[in-house]
C-alpha positions as CSV (number, residue, x, y, z in Angstrom):
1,X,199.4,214.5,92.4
2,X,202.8,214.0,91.1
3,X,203.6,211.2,94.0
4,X,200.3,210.0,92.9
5,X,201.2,209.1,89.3
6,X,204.9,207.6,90.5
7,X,203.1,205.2,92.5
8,X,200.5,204.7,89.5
9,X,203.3,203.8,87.6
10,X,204.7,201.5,90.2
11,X,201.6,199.6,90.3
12,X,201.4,199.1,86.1
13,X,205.3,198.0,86.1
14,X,204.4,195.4,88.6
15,X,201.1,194.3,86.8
16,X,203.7,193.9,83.6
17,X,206.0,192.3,85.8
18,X,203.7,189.7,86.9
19,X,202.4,189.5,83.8
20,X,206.1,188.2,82.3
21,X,206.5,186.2,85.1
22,X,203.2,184.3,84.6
23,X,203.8,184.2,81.4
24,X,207.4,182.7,81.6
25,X,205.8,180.2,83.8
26,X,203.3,179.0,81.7
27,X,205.7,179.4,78.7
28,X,208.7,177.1,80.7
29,X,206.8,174.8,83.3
30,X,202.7,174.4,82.5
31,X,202.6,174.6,78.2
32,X,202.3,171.3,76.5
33,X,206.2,171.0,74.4
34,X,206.0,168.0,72.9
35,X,206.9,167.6,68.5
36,X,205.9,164.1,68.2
37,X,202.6,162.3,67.1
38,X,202.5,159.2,69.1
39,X,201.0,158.8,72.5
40,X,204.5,158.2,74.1
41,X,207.9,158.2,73.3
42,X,210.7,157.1,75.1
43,X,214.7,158.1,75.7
44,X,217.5,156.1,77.2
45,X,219.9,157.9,79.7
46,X,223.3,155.3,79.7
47,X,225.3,154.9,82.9
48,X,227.7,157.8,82.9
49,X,225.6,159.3,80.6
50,X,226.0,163.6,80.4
51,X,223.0,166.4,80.5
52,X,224.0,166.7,76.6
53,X,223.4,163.7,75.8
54,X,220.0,163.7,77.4
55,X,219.1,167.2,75.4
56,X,220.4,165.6,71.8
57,X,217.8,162.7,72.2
58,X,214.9,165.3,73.3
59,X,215.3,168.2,70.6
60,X,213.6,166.1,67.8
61,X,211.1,165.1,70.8
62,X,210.4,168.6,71.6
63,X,208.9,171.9,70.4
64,X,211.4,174.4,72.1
65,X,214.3,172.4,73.3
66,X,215.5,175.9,75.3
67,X,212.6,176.7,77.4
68,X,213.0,172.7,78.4
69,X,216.7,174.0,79.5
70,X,215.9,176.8,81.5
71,X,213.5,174.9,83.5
72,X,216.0,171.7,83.5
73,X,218.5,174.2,85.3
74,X,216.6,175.6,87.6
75,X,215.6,172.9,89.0
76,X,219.3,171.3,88.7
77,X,218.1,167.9,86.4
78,X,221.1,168.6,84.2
79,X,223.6,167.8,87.9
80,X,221.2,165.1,88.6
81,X,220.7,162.8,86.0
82,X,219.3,158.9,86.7
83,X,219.6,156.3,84.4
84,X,217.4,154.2,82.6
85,X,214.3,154.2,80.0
86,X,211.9,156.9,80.3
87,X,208.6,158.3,78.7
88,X,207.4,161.4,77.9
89,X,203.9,161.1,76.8
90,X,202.4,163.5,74.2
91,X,201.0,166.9,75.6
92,X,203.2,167.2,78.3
93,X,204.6,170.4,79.8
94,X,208.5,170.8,80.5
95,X,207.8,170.3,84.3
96,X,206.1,167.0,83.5
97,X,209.2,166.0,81.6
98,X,211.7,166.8,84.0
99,X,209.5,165.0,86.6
100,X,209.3,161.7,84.6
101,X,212.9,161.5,83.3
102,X,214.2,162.2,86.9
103,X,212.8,159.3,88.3
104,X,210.2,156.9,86.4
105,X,212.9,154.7,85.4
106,X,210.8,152.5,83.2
107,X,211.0,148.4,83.2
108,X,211.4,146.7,80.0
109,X,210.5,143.4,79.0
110,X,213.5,141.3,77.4
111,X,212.9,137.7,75.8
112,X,215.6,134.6,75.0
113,X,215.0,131.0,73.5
114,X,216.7,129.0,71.8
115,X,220.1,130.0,72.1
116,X,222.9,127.6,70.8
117,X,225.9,129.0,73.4
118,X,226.4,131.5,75.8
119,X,228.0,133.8,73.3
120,X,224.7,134.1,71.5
121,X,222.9,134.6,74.4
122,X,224.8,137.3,75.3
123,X,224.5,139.2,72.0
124,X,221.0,138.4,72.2
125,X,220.6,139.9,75.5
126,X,222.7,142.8,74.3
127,X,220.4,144.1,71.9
128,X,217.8,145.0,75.2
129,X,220.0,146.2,78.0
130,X,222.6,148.7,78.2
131,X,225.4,146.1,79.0
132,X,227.2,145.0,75.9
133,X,227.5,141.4,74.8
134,X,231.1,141.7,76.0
135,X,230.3,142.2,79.4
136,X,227.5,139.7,78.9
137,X,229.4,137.0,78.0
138,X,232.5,138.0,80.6
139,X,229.8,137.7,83.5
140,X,228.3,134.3,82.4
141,X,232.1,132.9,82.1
142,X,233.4,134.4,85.1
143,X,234.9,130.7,86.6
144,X,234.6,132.0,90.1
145,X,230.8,132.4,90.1
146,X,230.6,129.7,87.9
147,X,232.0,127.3,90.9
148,X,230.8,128.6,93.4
149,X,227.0,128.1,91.9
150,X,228.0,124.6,90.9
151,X,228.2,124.9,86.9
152,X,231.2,124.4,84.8
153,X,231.5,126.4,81.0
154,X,229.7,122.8,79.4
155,X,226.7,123.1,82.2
156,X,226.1,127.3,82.2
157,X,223.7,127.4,79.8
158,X,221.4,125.8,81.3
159,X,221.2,128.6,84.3
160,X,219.4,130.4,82.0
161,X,215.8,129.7,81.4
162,X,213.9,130.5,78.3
163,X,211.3,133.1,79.1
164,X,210.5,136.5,79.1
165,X,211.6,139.0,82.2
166,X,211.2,142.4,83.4
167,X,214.1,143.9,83.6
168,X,215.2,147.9,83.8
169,X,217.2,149.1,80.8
170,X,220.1,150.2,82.3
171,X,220.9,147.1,84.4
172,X,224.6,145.9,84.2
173,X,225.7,142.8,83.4
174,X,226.3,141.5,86.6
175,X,222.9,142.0,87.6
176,X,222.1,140.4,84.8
177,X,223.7,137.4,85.4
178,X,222.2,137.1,89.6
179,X,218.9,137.7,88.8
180,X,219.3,135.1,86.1
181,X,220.7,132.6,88.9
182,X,217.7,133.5,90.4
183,X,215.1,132.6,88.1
184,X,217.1,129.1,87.8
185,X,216.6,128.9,91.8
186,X,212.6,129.4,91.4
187,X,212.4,127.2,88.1
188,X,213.8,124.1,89.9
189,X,211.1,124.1,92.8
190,X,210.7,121.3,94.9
191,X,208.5,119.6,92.6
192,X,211.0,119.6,89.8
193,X,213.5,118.5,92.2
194,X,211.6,115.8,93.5
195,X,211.1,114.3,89.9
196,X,214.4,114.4,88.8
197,X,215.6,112.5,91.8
198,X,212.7,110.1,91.0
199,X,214.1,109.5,87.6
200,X,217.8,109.5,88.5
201,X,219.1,112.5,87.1
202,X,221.1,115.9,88.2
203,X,219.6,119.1,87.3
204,X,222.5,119.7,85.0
205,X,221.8,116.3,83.1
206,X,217.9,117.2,83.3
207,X,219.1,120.3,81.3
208,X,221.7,118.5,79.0
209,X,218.9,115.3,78.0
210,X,216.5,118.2,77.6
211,X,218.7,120.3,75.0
212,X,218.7,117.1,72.9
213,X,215.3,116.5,73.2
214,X,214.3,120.0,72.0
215,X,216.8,119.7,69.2
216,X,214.9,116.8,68.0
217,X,212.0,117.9,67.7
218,X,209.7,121.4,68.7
219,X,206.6,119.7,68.7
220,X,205.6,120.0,73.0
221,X,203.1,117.1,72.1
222,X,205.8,114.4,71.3
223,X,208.6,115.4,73.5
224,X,207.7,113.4,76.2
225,X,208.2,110.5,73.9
226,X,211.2,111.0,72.8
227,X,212.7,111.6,76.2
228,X,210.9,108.4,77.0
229,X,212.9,106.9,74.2
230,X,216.6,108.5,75.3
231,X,215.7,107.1,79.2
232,X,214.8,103.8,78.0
233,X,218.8,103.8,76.3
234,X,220.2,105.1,79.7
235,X,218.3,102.5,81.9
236,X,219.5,99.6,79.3
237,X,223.3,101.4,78.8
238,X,222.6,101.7,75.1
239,X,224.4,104.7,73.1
240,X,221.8,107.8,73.3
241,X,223.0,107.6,68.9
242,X,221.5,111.9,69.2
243,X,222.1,113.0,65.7
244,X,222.0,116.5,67.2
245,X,225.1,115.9,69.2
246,X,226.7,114.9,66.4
247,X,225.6,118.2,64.5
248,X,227.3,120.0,68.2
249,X,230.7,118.3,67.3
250,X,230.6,119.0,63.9
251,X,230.5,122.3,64.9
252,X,233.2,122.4,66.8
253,X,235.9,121.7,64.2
254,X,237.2,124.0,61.8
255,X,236.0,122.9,58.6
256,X,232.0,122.7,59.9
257,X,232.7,126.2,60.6
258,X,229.5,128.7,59.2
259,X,228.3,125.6,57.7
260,X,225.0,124.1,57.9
261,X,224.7,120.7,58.2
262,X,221.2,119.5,56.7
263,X,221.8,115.5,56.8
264,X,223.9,113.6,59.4
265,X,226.7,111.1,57.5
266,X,228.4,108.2,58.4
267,X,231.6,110.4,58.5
268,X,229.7,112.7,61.1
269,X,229.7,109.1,63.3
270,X,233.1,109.2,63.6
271,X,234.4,112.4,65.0
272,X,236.1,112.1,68.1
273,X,234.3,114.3,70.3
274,X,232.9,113.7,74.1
275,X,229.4,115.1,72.3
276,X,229.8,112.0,69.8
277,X,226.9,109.8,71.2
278,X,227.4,107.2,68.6
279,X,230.8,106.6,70.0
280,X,229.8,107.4,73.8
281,X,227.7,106.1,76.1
282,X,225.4,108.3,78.7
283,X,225.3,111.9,78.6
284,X,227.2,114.0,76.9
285,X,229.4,116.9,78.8
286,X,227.0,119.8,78.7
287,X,223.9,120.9,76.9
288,X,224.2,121.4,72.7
289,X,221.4,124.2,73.3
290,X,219.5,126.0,75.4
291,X,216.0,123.9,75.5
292,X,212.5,125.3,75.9
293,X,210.6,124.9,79.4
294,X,208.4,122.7,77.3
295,X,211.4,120.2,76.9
296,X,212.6,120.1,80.4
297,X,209.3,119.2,81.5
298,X,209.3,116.9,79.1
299,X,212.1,114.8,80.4
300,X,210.9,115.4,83.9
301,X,207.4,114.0,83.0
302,X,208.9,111.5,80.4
303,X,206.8,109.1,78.4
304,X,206.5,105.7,79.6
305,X,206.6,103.1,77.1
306,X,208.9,100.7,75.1
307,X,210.1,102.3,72.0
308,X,214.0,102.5,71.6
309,X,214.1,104.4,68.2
310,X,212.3,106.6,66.5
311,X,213.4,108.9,62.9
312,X,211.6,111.4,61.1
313,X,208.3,111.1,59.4
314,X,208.7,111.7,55.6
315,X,205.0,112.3,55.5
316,X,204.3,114.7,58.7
317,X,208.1,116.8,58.6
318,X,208.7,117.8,61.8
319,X,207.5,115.2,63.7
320,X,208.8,111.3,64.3
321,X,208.0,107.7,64.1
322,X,208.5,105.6,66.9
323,X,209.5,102.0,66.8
324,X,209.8,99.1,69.3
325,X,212.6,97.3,67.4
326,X,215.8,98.1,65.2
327,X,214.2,95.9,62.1
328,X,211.1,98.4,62.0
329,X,213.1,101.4,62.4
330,X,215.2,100.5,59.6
331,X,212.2,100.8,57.7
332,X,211.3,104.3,58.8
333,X,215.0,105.4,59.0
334,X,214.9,104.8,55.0
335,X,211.7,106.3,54.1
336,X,213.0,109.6,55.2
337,X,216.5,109.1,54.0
338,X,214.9,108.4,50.5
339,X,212.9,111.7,51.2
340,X,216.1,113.7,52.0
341,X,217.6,112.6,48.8
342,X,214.3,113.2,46.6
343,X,214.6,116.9,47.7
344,X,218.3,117.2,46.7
345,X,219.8,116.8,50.5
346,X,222.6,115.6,50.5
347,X,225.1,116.7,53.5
């Protein structure tokens, strides 16, 4: 009887036992632990980044941040960390968790355009990856990668072509940089090669005539035009007379310095500057900008046609009129000049 109740008492002690242990299963692995409200949030785990850091980003993420660290332990995530961008989508259980942040590294989708220099680029850039715009901007300098790809400081902006791109979070600068090179590689296909040949320019001065063109104007539908206009100048050997190059110039010298300039002067005309297309023939250095796709393709697949000048349209602001002859574009030239100075413009 006696042995009887000892073995009774054996049997409830494991029943309890097993009990606790289910229990601490479901309570660390299978229960739902998530605090927030939207379908998914996400945490970033930097390079080097430490088990600590992890937990600080999940404990407003989570309902009991220290049944997520048991579990984390045992199954050694906090000596194994990856990095990168990862979910945890509402309802999930710690073991879900862990399983996601240890190795769904997440893509991202970053976006440029527009950018006036490499500098900006790089901050831009900076604000989606992990690599600072230090890095950034030390990568897209470096002069050995530079030569050995063929570009110069005045000609690397153009490597980089306006779009949008998957990349993962955590990717360093250098990566940055090669899968950029790339992207340049597969934007100049053989058709784009072929028609710059056919039109007598280098991919570099496709890319340069291009960030003129888009500075002119960023209406797609009269691009072409005006890269008709600039080619008709080159084929004759008459000054390209880009009042955004002059703005680029400008720029350059101390006093333009966090200044905006609004209307191009006579005194802008004469700064002595390889970007000075007034005072230089052909193409300047390097691009002033980085141009939209829209633009390259635009000088690729430039209009044909006999206009040499064209200004501004007073009446339709943002676009241009086009004229065959310097005595009719006089006439437009000071329509919008008496526009500018109607609304007060007057540098």
């Amino acid at each position: 009887m006696y042995l009887k109740k000892i073995l009774v008492a054996i049997a409830l002690l494991g029943l309890v036992g097993a009990a606790y242990f289910a229990y601490f299963v479901y309570n660390a692995m299978l229960k739902p632990n998530t605090a927030f409200n939207n379908d998914v949030a996400y945490i970033y785990v930097p390079t080097n980044g430490t088990y600590q850091d992890v937990k600080e980003q999940l404990k407003p993420l989570l309902n009991d941040i220290e049944s997520f660290d048991v579990l984390a332990k045992q199954k050694k995530y906090n000596t194994n960390l990856k990095p990168g961008r990862f979910a945890i989508k509402k309802g999930m259980s710690n073991n879900e968790i862990i399983n996601s942040i240890r190795s769904k590294n997440l893509p991202i989708t970053i976006s440029f355009n527009n950018q006036e220099s490499l500098e900006k680029l790089a901050g831009r850039v900076s604000m989606q990856i992990e690599a600072d715009s230090l890095s950034l901007i030390q990568a897209m300098m470096d002069k050995s990668f530079l030569e050995k790809n063929d570009f110069s400081l005045k000609t690397a902006l153009g490597m980089y072509i306006p779009n949008s791109y998957e990349f993962f979070w955590n990717s360093s600068a250098d990566a940055f940089r090669e899968r950029m090179l790339k992207e340049y590689k597969r934007f100049w296909n053989e058709s784009r090669k072929v028609k710059a040949k056919a039109i007598g320019l280098s991919q570099d001065e496709v890319m340069t005539l291009a960030s003129i063109v888009y500075e002119e104007s960023k209406q797609a539908s009269e691009q072409p035009r005006i890269a008709g206009v600039y080619m008709n100048r080159l084929r004759i050997g008459m000054p390209l007379q880009a009042d955004p190059t002059l703005k680029f110039a400008a720029y350059q010298l101390p006093q333009y310095k966090n200044t905006v300039i609004k209307r191009v002067l006579n005194v802008h005309k004469e700064i002595d500057s390889p970007y000075n297309t007034y005072k230089n023939a052909g193409l300047p250095p390097g691009l002033i900008a980085m141009p939209d796709i829209s633009a390259i393709d635009a000088v690729l697949n430039y209009e044909k046609h006999k206009y040499l000048y064209f200004a501004a349209d007073a009446k339709r602001l943002g676009f241009h009129k086009f004229a065959k002859t310097l005595a009719q574009h006089n006439v437009n030239a000071r329509e919008y000049q008496h526009y500018l100075s109607s609304q007060g413009i007057n540098r």
